[in-house]
C-alpha positions as CSV (number, residue, x, y, z in Angstrom):
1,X,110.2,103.3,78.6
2,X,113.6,102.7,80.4
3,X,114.5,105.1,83.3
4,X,117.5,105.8,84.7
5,X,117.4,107.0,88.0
6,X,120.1,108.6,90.0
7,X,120.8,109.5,93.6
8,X,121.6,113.1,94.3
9,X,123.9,113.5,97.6
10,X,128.0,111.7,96.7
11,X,126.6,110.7,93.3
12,X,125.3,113.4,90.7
13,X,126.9,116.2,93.2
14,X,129.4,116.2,96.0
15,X,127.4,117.9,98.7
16,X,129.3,116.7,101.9
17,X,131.0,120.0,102.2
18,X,127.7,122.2,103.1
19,X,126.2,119.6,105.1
20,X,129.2,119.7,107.1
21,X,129.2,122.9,107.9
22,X,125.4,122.5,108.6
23,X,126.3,120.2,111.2
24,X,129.4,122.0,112.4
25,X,127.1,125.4,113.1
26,X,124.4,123.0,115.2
27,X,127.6,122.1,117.2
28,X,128.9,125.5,117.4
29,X,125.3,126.3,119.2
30,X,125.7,123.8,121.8
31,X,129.0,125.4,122.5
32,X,131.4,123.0,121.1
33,X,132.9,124.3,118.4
34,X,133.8,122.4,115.0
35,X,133.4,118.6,115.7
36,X,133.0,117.6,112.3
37,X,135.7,117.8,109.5
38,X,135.4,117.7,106.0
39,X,138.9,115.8,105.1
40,X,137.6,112.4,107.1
41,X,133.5,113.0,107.6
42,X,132.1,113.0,104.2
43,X,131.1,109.6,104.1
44,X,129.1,110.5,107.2
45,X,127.8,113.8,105.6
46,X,126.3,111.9,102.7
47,X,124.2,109.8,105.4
48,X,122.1,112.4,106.2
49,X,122.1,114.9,109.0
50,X,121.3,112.6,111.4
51,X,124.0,110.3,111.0
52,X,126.4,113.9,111.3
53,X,125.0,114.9,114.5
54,X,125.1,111.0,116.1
55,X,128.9,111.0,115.3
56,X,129.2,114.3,116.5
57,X,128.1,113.3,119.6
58,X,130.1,110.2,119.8
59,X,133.1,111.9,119.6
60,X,131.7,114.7,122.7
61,X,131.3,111.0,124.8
62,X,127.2,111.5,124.0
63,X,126.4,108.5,121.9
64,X,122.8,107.7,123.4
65,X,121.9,111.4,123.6
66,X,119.2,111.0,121.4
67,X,117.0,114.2,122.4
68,X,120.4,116.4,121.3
69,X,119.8,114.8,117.9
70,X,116.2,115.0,117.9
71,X,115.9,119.1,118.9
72,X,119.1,120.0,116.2
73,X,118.0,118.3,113.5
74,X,115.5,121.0,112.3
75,X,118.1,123.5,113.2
76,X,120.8,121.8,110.9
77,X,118.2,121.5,107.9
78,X,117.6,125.1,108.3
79,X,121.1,125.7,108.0
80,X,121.8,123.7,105.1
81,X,119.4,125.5,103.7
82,X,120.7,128.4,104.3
83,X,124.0,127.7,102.5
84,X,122.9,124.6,100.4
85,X,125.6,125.4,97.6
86,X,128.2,127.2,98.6
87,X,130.6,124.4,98.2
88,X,128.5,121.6,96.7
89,X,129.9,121.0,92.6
90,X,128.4,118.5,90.7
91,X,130.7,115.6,89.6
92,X,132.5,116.1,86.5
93,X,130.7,114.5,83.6
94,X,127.4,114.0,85.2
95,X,125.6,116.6,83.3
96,X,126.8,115.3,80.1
97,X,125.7,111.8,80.7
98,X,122.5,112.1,81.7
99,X,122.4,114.6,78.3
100,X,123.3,111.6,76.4
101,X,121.1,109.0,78.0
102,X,118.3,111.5,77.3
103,X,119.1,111.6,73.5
104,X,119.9,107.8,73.7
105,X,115.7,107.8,74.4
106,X,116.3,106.8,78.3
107,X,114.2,108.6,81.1
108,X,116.0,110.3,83.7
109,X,115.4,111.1,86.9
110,X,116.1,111.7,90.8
111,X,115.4,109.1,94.0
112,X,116.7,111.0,97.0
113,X,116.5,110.5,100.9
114,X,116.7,114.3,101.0
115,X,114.1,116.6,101.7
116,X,112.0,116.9,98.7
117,X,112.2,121.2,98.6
118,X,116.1,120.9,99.7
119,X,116.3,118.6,96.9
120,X,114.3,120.8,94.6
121,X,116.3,123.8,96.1
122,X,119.9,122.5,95.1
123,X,119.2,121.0,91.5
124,X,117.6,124.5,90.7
125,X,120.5,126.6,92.6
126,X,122.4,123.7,90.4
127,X,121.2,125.1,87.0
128,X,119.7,121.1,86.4
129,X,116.5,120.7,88.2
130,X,114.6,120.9,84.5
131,X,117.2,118.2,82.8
132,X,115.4,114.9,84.7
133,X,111.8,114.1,84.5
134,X,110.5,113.7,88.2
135,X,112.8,114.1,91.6
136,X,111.0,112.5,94.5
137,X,112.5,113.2,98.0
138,X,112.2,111.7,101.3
139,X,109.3,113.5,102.4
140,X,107.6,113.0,99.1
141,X,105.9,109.7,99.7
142,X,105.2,108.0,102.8
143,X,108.4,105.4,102.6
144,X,111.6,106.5,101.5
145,X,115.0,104.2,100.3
146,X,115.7,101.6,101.0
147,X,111.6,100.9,99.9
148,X,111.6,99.7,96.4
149,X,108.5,101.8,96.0
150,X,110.3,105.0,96.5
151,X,112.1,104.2,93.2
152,X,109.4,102.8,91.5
153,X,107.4,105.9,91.8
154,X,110.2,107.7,90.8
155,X,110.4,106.1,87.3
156,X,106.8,106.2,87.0
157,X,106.7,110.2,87.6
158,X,109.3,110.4,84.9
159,X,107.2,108.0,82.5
160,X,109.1,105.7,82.7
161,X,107.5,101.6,83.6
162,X,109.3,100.5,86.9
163,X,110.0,96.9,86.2
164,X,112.8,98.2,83.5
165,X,114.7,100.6,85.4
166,X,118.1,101.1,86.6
167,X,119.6,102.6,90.3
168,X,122.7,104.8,90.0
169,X,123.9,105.0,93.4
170,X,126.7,105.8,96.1
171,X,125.8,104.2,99.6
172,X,124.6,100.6,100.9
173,X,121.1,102.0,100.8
174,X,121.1,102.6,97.1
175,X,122.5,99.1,96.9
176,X,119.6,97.9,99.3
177,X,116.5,99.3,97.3
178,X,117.8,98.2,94.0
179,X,118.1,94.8,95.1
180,X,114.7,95.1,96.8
181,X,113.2,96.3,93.9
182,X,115.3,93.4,91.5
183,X,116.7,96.2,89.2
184,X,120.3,96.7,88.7
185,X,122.1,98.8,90.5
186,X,125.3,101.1,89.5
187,X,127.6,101.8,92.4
188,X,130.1,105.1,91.6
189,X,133.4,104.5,92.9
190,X,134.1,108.3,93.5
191,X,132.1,109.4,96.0
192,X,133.6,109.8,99.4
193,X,133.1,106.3,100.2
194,X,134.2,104.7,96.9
195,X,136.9,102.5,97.8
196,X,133.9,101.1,100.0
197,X,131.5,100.2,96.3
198,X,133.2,97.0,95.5
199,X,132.2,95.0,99.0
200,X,128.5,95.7,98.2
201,X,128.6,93.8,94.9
202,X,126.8,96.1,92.6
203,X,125.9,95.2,89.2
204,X,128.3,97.4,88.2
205,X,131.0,99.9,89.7
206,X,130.9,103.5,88.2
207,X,134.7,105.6,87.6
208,X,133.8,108.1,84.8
209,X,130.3,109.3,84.0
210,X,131.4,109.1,80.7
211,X,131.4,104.7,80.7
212,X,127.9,105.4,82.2
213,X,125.9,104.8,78.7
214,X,127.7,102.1,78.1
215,X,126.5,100.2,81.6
216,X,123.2,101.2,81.3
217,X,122.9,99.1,77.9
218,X,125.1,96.5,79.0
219,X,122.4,96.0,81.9
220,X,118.7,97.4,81.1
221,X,119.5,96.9,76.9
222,X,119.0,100.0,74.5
223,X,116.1,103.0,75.0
């Protein structure tokens, strides 16, 4: 079986605006205020929480202080947690293309560096958890992207056979564990850092959910 396997975070949903504000209450604790802003950070956001607080504290002059990053962390997952959809939408069109890849006799599923139950947590909240086949997060394995075995696994779980599946993806990670796992790999040029896709050479680039069927055949061949 042929699996298609999506990212979550800047490519089935835009997320960046509740993990911003995830990172922005971590930085209100340490008495800062908002450092972090939606309008130019949501490339950042969709690089975890990690990657938030280390710009965060680049911009405070604190760009070694790793400890900072190390105690918050926890606090900004428990945040996000708190407040893991207020603003998160999932792109327009997703939904229905992973419908029709599903009646087209693909797999579908979810590869995600986040959290596996933060994962779980959104896609339910999200009304979709039950329209893919497996979602393995972070934490759900030992390794994680940008190991090919992360999506592997995934397309096993969903029934699919690993050597014939297909990466849809936003960042250079995506990119990465596609390559490392020699599957193509489906860049979308919508995210937050879309005008970035082209430079990583993806198989192919991604505008509308709606050419996604078409990709998928052109470069893993019919269910």
């Amino acid at each position: 079986m042929k699996t298609v396997v999506f990212d979550l975070d800047g490519t089935l949903a835009d997320t960046s605006g509740d993990l911003i504000a995830a990172a922005n209450a971590c930085f209100r604790d340490m008495g800062e205020g908002d450092v972090l802003d939606i309008r130019t950070d949501a490339g950042t956001a969709l690089k975890g929480g990690r990657a938030m607080l280390r710009l965060g504290l680049e911009r405070l002059g604190r760009a070694d202080d790793q400890a900072t990053i190390d105690k918050y962390y926890p606090l900004l997952l428990e945040a996000y947690a708190r407040e893991i959809d207020t603003h998160t939408v999932l792109y327009p069109g997703a939904m229905a293309a992973v419908e029709a890849l599903k009646a087209a006799g693909y797999r579908v599923a979810v590869c995600t560096n986040k959290p596996e139950a933060l994962a779980h947590t959104l896609l339910s909240r999200l009304g979709v958890r039950d329209a893919f086949g497996a979602m393995v997060g972070a934490d759900t394995l030992a390794i994680r992207k940008p190991d090919p075995e992360h999506l592997f696994e995934t397309a096993r779980r969903a029934g699919g056979d690993p050597a014939m599946c297909l990466l849809v993806g936003d960042t250079d990670t995506d990119r990465k564990t596609a390559t490392a796992a020699g599957v193509p790999c489906v860049l979308v040029s919508f995210g937050p850092s879309g005008a970035d896709m082209a430079a990583l050479m993806p198989d192919a680039l991604l505008d509308d959910y709606a050419d996604l069927h078409d990709i998928v055949v052109r470069l893993i061949g019919a269910a």
